[in-house]
MIKOL-781088 format. One line per field, with one value per residue (C-alpha): residue in three letters; x, y, z; residue number from 1. Coordinates in nm, 4 decimals, decimal comma, m for minus. Example, Ala and Ser with C-alpha at 12.3 -4.5 7.8 and 13.67 -1.06 7.14 Angstrom:
residues 2
residu	[ALA;SER]
X	[1,2300;1,3670]
Y	[m0,4500;m0,1060]
Z	[0,7800;0,7140]
num	[1;2]
//
This chain:
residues 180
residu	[UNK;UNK;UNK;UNK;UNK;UNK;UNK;UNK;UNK;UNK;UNK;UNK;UNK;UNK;UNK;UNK;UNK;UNK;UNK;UNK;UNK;UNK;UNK;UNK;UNK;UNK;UNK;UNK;UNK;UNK;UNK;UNK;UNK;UNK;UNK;UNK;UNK;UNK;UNK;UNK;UNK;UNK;UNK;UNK;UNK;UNK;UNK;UNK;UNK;UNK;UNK;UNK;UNK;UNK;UNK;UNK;UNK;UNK;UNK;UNK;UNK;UNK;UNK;UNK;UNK;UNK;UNK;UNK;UNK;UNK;UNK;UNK;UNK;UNK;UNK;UNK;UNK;UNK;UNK;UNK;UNK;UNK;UNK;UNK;UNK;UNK;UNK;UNK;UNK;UNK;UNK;UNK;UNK;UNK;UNK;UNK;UNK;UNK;UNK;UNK;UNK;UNK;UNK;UNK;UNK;UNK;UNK;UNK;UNK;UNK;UNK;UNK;UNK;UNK;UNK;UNK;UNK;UNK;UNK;UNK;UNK;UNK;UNK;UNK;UNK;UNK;UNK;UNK;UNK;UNK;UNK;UNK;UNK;UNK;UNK;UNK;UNK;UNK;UNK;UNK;UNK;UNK;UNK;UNK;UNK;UNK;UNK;UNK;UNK;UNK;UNK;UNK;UNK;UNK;UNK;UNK;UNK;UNK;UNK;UNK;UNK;UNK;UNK;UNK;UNK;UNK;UNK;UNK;UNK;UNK;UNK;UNK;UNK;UNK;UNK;UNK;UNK;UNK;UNK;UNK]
X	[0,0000;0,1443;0,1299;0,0330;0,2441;0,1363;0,4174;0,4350;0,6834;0,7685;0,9822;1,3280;1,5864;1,6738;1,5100;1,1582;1,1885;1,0164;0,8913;0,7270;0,4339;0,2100;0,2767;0,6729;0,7373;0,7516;1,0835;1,2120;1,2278;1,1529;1,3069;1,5061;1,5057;1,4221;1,5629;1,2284;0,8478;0,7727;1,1126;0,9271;0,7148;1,0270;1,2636;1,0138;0,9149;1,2450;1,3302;1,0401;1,1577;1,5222;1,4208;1,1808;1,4299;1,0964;1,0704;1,0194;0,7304;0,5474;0,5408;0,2341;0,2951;0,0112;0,2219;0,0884;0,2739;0,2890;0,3008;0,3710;m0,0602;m0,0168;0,1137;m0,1695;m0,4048;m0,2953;m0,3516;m0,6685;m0,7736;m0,6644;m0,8299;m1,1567;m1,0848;m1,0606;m1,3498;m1,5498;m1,4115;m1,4449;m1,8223;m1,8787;m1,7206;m1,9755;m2,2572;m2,1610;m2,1044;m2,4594;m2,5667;m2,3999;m2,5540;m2,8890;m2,8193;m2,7246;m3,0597;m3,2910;m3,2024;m3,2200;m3,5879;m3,6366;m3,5478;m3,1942;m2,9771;m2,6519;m2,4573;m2,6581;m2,7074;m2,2708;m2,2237;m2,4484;m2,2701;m1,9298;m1,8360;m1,8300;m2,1327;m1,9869;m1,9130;m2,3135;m2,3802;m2,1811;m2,3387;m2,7056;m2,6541;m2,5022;m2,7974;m2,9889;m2,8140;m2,8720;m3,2696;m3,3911;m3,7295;m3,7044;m3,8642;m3,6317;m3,7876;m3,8295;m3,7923;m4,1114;m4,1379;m4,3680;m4,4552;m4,4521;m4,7787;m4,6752;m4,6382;m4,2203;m4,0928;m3,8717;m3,5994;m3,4957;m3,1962;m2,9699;m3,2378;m3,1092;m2,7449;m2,6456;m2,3549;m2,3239;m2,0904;m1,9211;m1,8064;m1,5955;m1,8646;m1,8013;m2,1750;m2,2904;m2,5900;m2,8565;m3,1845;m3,4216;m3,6524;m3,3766;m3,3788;m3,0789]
Y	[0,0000;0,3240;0,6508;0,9635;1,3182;1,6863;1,8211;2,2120;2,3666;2,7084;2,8383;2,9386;3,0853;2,7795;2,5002;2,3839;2,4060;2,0953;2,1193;1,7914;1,9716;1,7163;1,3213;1,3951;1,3141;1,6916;1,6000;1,5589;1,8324;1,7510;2,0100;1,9168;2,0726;1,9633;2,0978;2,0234;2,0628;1,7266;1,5198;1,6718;1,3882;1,1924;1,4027;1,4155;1,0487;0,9374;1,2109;1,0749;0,7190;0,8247;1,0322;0,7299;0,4396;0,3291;0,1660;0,4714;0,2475;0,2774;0,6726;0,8576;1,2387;1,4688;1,7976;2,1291;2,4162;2,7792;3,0594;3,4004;3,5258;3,7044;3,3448;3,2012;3,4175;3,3519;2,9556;3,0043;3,2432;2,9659;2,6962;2,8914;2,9729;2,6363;2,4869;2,7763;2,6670;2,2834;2,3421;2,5728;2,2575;2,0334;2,2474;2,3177;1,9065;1,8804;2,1447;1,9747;1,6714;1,8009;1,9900;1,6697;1,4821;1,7294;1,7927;1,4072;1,4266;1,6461;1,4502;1,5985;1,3338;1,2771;1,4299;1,7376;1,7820;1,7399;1,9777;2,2237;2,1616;2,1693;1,7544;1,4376;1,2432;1,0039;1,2742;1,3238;0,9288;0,9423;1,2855;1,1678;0,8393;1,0017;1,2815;0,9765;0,7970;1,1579;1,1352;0,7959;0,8561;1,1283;1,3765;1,6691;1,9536;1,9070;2,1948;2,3453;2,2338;2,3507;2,1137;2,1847;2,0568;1,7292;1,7176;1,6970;1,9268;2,1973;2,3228;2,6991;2,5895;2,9337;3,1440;3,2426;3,3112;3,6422;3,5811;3,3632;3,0008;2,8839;2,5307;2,2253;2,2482;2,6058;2,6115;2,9275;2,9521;3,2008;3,2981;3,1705;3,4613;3,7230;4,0318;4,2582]
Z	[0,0000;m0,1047;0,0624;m0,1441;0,0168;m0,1392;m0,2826;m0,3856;m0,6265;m0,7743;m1,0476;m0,8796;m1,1829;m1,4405;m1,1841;m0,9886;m0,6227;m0,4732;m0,1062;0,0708;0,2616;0,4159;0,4772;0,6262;1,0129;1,1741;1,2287;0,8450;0,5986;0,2448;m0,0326;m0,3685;m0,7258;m1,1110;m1,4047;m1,5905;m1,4437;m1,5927;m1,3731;m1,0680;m0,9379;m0,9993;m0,8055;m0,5595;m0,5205;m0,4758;m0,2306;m0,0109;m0,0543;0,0441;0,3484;0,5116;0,3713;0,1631;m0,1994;m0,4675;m0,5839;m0,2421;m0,2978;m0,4562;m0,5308;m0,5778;m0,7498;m0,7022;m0,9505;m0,8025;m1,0697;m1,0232;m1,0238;m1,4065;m1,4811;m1,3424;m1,4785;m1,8114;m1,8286;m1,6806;m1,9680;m2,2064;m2,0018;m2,0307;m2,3711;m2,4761;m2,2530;m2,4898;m2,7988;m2,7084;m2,6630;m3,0012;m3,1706;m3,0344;m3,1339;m3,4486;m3,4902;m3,4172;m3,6193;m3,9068;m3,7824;m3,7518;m4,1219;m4,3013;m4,1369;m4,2828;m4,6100;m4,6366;m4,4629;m4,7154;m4,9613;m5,1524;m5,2270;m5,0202;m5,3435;m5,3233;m4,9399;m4,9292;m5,1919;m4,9400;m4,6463;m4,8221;m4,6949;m4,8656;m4,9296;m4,7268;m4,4050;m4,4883;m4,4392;m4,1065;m4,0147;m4,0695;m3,8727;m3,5712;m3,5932;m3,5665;m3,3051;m3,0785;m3,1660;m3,2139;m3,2105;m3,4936;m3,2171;m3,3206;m3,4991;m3,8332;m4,0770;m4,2543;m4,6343;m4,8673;m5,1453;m5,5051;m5,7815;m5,7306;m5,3451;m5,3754;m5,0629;m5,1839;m4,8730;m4,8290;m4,7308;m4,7616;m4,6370;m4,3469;m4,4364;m4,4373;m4,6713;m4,9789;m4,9286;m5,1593;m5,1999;m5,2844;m5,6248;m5,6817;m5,6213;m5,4253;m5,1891;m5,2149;m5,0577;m5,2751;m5,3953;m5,3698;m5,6302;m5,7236]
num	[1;2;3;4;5;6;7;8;9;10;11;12;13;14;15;16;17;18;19;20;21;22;23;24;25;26;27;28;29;30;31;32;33;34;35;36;37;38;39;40;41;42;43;44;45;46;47;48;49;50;51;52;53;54;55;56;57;58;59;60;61;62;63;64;65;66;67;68;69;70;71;72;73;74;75;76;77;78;79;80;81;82;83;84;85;86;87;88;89;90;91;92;93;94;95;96;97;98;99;100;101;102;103;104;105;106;107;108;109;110;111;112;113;114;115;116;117;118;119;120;121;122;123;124;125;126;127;128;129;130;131;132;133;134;135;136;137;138;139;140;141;142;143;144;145;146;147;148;149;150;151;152;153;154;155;156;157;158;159;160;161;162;163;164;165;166;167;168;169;170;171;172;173;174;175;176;177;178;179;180]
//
């Protein structure tokens, strides 16, 4: 059974300091240095197992990095930043999922509903089955169609894009209707 000590350690010049703060005998002070952040639970394990004459194997380290508070500040910008990004990425996946389902509900082919969406009709295959996969029961929303004389469902599929996209197909969306 291994025994798991908190370990703290700060930028000092060119190396980490490493300080043993909890799991030590009162008596036995626990400090060494790394060159790198990443030989620091190393460097610290081993000075654990050399100070209570234990295996290196029978030492857990839980590492906790000080940064000056800018520092600090920073990563946590990126780490929000990224959380943010990581979460538009998923939406927009399922808005491509949920794109690719309903231009096939409305029945465009694969070729034609890829050539909209700028993928592969393949991508649109994979798209459509995992849109599927997140609503089994086909509960999601489905767009409004109007049909033309022979009851074939057209799709306004550019109408609410503000800006033209242009494609793989050199094919460019428009609002349908659109003067000028």
């Amino acid at each position: 059974m291994s025994a798991t000590y908190d370990v703290v350690t700060t930028r000092s010049g060119d190396w980490w300091e490493i300080e043993v703060t909890s799991g030590l005998p009162a008596n036995v002070l626990g400090v060494s240095q790394a060159r790198r952040l990443a030989q620091v639970p190393d460097v610290a394990r081993q000075l654990i197992a050399d100070l209570l004459e234990v295996d290196a194997q029978q030492v857990d380290v839980t590492v906790h990095v000080e940064l000056a508070p800018e520092l600090q500040q920073l990563i946590e910008q990126y780490e929000e930043a990224t959380d943010m990004e990581n979460a538009a990425r998923t939406k927009a996946a399922q808005a491509r999922s949920r794109s690719a389902a309903a231009l096939l509900d409305a029945r465009l082919t694969m070729r034609d509903a890829a050539i909209l969406l700028g993928i592969s009709h393949q991508r649109v295959k994979q798209l459509v089955d995992r849109a599927r996969e997140l609503d089994p029961g086909g509960t999601a929303e489905k767009p409004a169609m109007a049909g033309d004389a022979q009851g074939a469902p057209r799709a306004s599929v550019a109408a609410a894009r503000k800006k033209p996209r242009s494609h793989r197909a050199g094919i460019t969306q428009s609002s349908q209707g659109a003067k000028g």
